[in-house]
C-alpha positions as CSV (number, residue, x, y, z in Angstrom):
1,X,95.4,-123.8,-25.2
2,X,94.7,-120.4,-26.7
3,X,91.9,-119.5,-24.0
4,X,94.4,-120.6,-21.2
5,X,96.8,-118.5,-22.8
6,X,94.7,-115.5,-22.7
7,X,93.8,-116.1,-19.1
8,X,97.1,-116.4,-18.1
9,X,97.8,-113.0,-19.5
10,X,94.5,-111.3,-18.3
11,X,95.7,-112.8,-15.0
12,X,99.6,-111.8,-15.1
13,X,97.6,-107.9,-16.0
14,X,95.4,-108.2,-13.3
15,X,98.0,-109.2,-10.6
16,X,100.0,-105.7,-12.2
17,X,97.2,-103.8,-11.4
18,X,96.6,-105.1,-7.9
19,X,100.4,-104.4,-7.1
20,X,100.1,-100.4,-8.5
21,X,96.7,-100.0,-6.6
22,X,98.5,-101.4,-3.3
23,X,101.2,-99.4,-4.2
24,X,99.0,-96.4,-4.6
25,X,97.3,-97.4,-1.3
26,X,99.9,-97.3,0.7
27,X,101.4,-93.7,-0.5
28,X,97.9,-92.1,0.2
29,X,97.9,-94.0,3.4
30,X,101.3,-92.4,3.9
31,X,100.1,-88.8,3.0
32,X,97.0,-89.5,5.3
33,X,98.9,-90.1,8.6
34,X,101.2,-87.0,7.3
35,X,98.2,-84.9,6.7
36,X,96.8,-86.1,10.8
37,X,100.2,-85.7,12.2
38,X,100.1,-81.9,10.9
39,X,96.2,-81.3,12.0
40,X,97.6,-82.4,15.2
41,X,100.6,-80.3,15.7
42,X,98.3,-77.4,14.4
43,X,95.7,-77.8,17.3
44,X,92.3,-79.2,18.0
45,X,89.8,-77.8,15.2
46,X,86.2,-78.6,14.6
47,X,85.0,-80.8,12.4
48,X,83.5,-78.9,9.5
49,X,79.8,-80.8,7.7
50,X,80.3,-82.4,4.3
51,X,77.0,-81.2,2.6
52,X,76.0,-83.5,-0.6
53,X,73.4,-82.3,-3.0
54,X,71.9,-84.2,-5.8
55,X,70.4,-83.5,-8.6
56,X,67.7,-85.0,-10.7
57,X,67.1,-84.4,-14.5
58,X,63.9,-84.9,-14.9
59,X,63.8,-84.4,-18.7
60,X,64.7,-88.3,-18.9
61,X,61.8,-89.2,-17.7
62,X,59.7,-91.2,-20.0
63,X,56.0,-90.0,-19.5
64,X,54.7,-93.5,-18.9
65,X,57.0,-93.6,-15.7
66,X,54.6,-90.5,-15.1
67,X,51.0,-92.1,-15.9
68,X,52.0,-95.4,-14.2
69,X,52.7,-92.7,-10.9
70,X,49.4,-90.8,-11.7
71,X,47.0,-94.2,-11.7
72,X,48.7,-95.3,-8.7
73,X,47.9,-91.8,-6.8
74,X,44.6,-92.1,-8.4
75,X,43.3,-88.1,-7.4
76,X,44.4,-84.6,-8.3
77,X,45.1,-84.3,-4.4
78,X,47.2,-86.9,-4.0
79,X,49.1,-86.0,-6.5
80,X,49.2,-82.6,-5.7
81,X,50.7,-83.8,-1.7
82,X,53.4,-85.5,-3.8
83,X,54.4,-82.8,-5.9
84,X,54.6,-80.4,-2.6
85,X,56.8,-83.3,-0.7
86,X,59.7,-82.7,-3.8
């Protein structure tokens, strides 16, 4: 009875959370129409590009990741084309 118990209360938590999030959902679907209804009342305006970068730290690379890439490429040159295509 102990292990239903505990699911009954993970549940009862769970079904708390899922009535905040919808609660949350529905105020930023609120501020989004707000947000539109102003854009619109402002004017037409272009859409400005969302640019995304990444960025790779290569220092947690284990080397055998790296010989594992360099017997697969098998020469210098190929491995030089991949280096230049990064």
């Amino acid at each position: 009875e102990s292990e239903i118990a505990q699911l009954r209360i993970r549940t009862l938590a769970a079904n708390q959370e899922v009535t905040q999030l919808r609660g949350r959902n529905a105020e930023l679907k609120s501020e989004n129409d707000r947000l539109r209804r102003r854009g619109q009342a402002e004017g037409n305006h272009d859409v400005l590009p969302v640019v995304m970068t990444a960025t790779v730290d290569l220092s947690c690379i284990d080397s055998g990741v790296i010989a594992q890439i360099s017997s697969f490429l098998g020469t210098a040159r190929e491995l030089l084309n991949l280096a230049l295509t990064c």
